[in-house]
Every structure is written in C-alpha cells, then in structure tokens.
N, C-alpha and C positions, 0 to 999 in steps of 0.2 A: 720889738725885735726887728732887725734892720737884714732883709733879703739879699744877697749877692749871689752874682752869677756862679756857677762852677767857673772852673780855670781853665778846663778843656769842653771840648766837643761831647755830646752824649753819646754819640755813636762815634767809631773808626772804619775806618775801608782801605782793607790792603790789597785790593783788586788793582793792577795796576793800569788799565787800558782805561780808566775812568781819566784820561786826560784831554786836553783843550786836542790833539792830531786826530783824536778819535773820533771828537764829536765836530769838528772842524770839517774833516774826511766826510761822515755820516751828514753832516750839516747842512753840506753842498747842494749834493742831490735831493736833499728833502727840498732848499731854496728853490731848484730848479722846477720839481711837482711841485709846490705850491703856487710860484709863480703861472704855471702852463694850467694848475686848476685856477686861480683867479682872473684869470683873463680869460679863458671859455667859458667860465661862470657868471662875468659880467657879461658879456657877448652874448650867453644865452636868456640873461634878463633882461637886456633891452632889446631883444628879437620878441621874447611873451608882453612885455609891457612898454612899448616904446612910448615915449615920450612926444606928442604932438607935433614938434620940429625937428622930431627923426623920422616920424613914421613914413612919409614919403623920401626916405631917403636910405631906406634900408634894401640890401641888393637883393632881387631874385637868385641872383647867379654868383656861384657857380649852384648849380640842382644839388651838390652834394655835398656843398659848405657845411650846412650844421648838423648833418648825420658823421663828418668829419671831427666840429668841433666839439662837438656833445659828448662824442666816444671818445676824445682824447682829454674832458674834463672827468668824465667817471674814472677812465684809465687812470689819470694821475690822480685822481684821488683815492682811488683804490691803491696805487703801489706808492702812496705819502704812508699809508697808515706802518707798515713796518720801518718803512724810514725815521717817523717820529718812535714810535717805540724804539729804534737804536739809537736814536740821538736822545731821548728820556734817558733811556740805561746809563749813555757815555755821562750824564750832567750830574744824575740826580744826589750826588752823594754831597755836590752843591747845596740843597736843601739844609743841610746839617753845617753849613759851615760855623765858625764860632768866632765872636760871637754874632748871633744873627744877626743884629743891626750896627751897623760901625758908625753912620753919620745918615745925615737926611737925605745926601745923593744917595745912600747906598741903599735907605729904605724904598728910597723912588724905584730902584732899578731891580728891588726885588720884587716889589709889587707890578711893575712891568713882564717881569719873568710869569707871574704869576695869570696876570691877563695874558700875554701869549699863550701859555701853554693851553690853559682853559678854553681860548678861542681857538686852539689848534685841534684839538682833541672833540670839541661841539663841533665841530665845520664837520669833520672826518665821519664820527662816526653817527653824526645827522644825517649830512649823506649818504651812507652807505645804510642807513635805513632804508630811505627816500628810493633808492634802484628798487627796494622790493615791496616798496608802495606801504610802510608799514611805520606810522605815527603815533606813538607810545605818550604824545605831550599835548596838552591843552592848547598849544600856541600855534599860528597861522607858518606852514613850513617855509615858505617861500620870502616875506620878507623879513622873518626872525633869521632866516639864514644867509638872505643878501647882507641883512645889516652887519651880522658878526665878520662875513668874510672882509668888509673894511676896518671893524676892529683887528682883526688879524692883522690884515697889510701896514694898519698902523704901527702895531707895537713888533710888528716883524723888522719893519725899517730902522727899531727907534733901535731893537738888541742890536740889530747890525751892526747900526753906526755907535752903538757904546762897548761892540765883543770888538772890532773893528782892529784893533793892534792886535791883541791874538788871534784874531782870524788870520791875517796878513801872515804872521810868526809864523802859522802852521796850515798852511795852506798849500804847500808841496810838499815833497817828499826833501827837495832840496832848501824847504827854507830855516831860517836860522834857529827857529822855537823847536820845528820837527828833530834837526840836526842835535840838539840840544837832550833829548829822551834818552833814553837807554837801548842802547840797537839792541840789547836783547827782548825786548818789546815787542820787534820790530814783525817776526811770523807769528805772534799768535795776534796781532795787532790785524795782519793781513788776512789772518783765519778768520776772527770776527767780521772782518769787514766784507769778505767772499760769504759767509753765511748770511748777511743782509741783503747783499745783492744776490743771491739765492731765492732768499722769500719775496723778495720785490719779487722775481723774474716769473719765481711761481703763481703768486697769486695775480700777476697779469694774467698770464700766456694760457692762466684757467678761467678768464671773467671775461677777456676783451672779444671771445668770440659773438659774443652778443651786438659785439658793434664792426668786425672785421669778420666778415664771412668765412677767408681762407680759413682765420682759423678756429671757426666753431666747432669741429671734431674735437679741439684741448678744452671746449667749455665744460667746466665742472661744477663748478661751484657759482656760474651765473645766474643773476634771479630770473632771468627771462633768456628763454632760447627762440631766437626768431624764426625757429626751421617746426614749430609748433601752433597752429592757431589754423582757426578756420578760414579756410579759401587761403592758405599758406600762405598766412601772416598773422601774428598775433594780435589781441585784444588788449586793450590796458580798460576801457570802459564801456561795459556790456550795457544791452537795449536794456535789460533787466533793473540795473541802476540807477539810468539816466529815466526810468519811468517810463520807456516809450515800449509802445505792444504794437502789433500788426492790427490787433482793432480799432489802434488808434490814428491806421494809416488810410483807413480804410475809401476815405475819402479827401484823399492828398492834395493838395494843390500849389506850388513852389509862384508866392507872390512875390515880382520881385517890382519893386518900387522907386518913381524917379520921376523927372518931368512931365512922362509918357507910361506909367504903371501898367503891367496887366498881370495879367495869372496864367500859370499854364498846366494842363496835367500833366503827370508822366507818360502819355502816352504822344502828346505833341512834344516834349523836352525829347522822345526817343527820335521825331523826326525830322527835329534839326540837325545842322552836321555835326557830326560825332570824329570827335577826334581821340587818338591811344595815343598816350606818352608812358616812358617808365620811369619810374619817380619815387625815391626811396620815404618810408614812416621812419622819421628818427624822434625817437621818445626823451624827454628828458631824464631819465630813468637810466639812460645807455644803451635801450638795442635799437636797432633800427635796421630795415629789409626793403630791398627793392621790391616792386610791384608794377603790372602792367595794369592803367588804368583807363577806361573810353567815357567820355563824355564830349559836356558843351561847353565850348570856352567860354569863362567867366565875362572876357570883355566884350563879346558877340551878346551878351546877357544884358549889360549894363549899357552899352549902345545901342541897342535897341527900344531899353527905358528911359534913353534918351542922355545920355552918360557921355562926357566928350571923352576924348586922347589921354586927357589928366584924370577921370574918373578914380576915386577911391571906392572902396565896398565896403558895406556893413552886414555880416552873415549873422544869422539867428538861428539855433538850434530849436528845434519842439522839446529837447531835454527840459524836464519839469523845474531844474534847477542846476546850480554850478558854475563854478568861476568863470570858466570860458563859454558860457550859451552863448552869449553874444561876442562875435568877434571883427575886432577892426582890421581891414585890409589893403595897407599903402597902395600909393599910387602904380608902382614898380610891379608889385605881386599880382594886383586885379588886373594887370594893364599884360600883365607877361601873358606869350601863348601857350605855357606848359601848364599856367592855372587852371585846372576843370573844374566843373560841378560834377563830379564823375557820377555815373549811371554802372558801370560795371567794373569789377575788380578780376583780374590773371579772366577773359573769357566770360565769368559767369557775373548775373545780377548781382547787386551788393546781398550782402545778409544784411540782416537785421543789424547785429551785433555790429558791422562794418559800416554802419549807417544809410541801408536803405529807408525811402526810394532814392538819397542823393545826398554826398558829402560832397566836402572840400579837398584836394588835393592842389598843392602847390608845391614851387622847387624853395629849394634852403629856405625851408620852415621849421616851428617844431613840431611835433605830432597831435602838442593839446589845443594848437593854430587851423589843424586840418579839422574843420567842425563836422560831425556828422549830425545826420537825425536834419539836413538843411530844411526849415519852412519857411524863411524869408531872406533876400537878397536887395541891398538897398544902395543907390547911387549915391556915395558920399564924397 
C-alpha cells in the first residue's frame, strides 16, 4: 500500500491578522529587546567571568554602570516575553503549512525556525526563573544560558536575512506588501498591536521597580523588592547558607598576603583610615540599591603587603563553599578609591547576613563580585 500526502493542509485559519504586517510590526520590537537583553547579557558575563586579558581592563566607572545595565537586561527580558508570545500567535498557523517540506532549502529553514523559537522561549523563561533565584533543572544556569543566548543570535540573524524581502515589504505602514492587505484589516490590526504594547508596558512598569527606585511604588509582581532586607538592603545569600556562624568568627583575623604579608584584627582594620562611599548592590537577578558603606580602601590594603600601582587582588570568602568564594579583582577595581573592604553598612556594623566582620564593596560590579564573609586578601 503506497501512502500519499492529503491535498490540503490539516488544519485551516481564517483569522485574518495572522499575516507577514503583523508579525513584521510585532517583530521589530521583539528584535530590539532581544538585541538590548543580548548585549547586557554578554556584558554582564564578562564582568562575573572575565577572561585574563580583559580582566585588567574592565572599567570601575561609571559606579552605576552595571546596576544600569543588569536592570535594563532583566527589563528587556521581561517585556520580550509578551512580544515573542505575539509574534508566536502572528506566525504559528506557519507550522501547518502544506506541504510541510517543499525542498531541502525549505527543510533547513524550518528547522531553523524551529532552533529559534526553542532558543527564544529557554533564554526567556530560564531567565525569568533565575530573577527569583529558582532552578527547576539539573544543569549549571549560567553557562547553559550564556551558550543558548549565542544559539539564539545565530539563528535570529540567519531568519532575518532569509524573512529579509517580507520584512522590507511590510515594514511600514507605507510599504508596498503592507499597502497590499486589506485596509479593512487595518483597526483591529491596530487593536491587537496596542494590546501588546499594553502587556509589555505592564509587565514592565510592575517588575522594573526592583532595579529603578522611582518607581518601586508600581512594583508588583517583582521577585525581589530592594526597600526589604536588613539594615535596608536586601539578601540574596544568607550566613546561614554560606555555613558561616558568629562562632565561627569568633577569632577573626583578615590575612592579607603579598611581598610584605601580615594579619590584622578587626579591631586594628577599625583604626586605620575609614572611608564612606555610596555605592549601589546590583544583583544579577535585577534589583539593586544604593547603600552608604565605611571602611578601608582596598588598595591602602594591598600597598602596604607591599602591592604596587598595578596591583590586582584575590579575595576569599570563609563561605564553606560556592562558585564565587574566591574572587578575582582587576587592576582598575583594586586600584579604584571607591573599592572598600567595608566594616559598616547605612551607620551600623555589618550583620552577619551582610558579611560581617568585612565584605567587598566596589563601583560597576555585580553583587556575586562583592564577597562577603572576607578571610583573605591577596596581591595579585
């Protein structure tokens, strides 16, 4: 018995807005957050993981650079995801077209459709885990999620350049493919596309206050509200997790290490000079809050263990374990004067939880760069 296709399509769709202006329209702006989350998103991996002939070359300044660009990759990954669900809706009746496979180009270009969307929909709602600190998967988040975001950009490039004539076609209101629709199309066309840009604006204007102060009053539905947390600033990794107890501080001593090595207690670190800067926690997660912070500048630390001008630093947490106990500190960051080993947080001693007897605070960092729990400081 010899199988043949049907002669039409299995399914039909008389929806009419399911056309190339719709998802064109829809399209755009999804390209634009994707574009604005992939490039704060690579920005923010090689500030946590830089690579050896970047590390000294990565800026301190501006103080407020990556609590800027952190919140503007959660942001736009937050207001992609309604954009890709209307640009799904405008396509998907695509899926059924007939017959499915016409030639080997057109097999390539489905299964490209196929790796896009799949990379576009793991990026999104990966991340939108990841703000609430909540990993559902056996696999490591951070480079299973750097990797896919370059699968994405690849096959995001390859649709472009093969939608490329109908995107052109209908990419105004005045171009020839648009001009070509049915103008009676043309308001409820405008309807749907105002209810997208609706949910975008909403599901900003209620997340992003986690990373723009003005406006935390709209935060609703953010996983973290930075106007919460002790000593008014929040936690992302408590004493209690990282192992560390106040019995086990009890005899503390911050060795820091270099040509010239010594040890100090906290009770000499309080009677070196003490300097406050205010210097914002931007979490990769998306919130992040100013904070007045006093201590001893790092490079007052590291030149005295005998550390020259170009000194780098190697900080080490007492945390019992965890990706970042150890952390490496470009030439530019250790050498900056906004760097502290801070001793107190807004006024008061550190807590526990905030990493007493002494963390790190530095300017355009990320927040899992600022080490608490510090027990050693090393001239590298």
């Amino acid at each position: 018995m010899r199988f043949t296709l049907p002669s039409g399509p299995p399914v039909t769709f008389k929806a009419r807005l399911h056309d190339a202006r719709t998802a064109t329209a829809i399209g755009r702006w999804l390209g634009l957050a994707m574009a604005v989350c992939f490039a704060t998103g690579v920005l923010s991996h090689y500030l946590q993981h830089p690579p050896g002939w970047l590390a000294d070359s990565l800026p301190s300044r501006p103080s407020w650079g990556y609590r800027l660009t952190q919140g503007l990759h959660v942001a736009s990954g937050i207001a992609a995801i309604p954009l890709l669900l209307g640009k799904l809706w405008a396509v998907y009746p695509r899926l059924f077209a007939w017959p499915p496979v016409r030639s080997v180009l057109h097999a390539l270009e489905r299964i490209s459709v196929a790796v896009l969307v799949a990379a576009g929909l793991f990026e999104l709602f990966t991340g939108l885990l990841n703000t609430f600190q909540w990993y559902p998967w056996p696999f490591s988040f951070v480079p299973v999620h750097y990797a896919v975001a370059w699968l994405l950009l690849g096959s995001l490039l390859l649709h472009v350049a093969v939608q490329w004539p109908k995107i052109r076609d209908h990419f105004t209101l005045r171009s020839p493919g648009t001009l070509a629709l049915p103008e009676a199309d043309g308001p409820d066309r405008r309807q749907l596309l105002l209810g997208v840009t609706a949910a975008v604006g909403a599901v900003t204007l209620t997340t992003v206050g986690q990373s723009v102060t003005a406006l935390g009053p709209l935060e609703l539905f953010g996983p973290r509200s930075p106007a919460h947390g002790a000593q008014g600033l929040p936690v992302n990794r408590t004493a209690a997790a990282a192992r560390v107890s106040a019995a086990s501080l009890a005899d503390w001593r911050l060795t820091v290490a270099g040509p010239r090595p010594y040890t100090l207690t906290l009770d000499e670190l309080r009677a070196m000079p003490q300097y406050e800067v205010t210097l914002p926690i931007a979490c990769v997660e998306g919130w992040s809050k100013s904070a007045r912070w006093t201590g001893v500048r790092v490079r007052d630390l590291l030149e005295r263990a005998g550390g020259g001008s170009g000194a780098r630093a190697r900080v080490v947490s007492l945390e019992a374990a965890g990706a970042y106990r150890v952390m490496e500190m470009g030439r530019l960051y250790a050498q900056d004067p906004l760097t502290l080993l801070a001793l107190r947080l807004n006024g008061e001693v550190l807590s526990l939880d905030h990493g007493y007897p002494a963390r790190i605070i530095a300017p355009n960092r990320p927040g899992v760069l600022q080490t608490k729990w510090v027990g050693r400081l090393e001239v590298a």
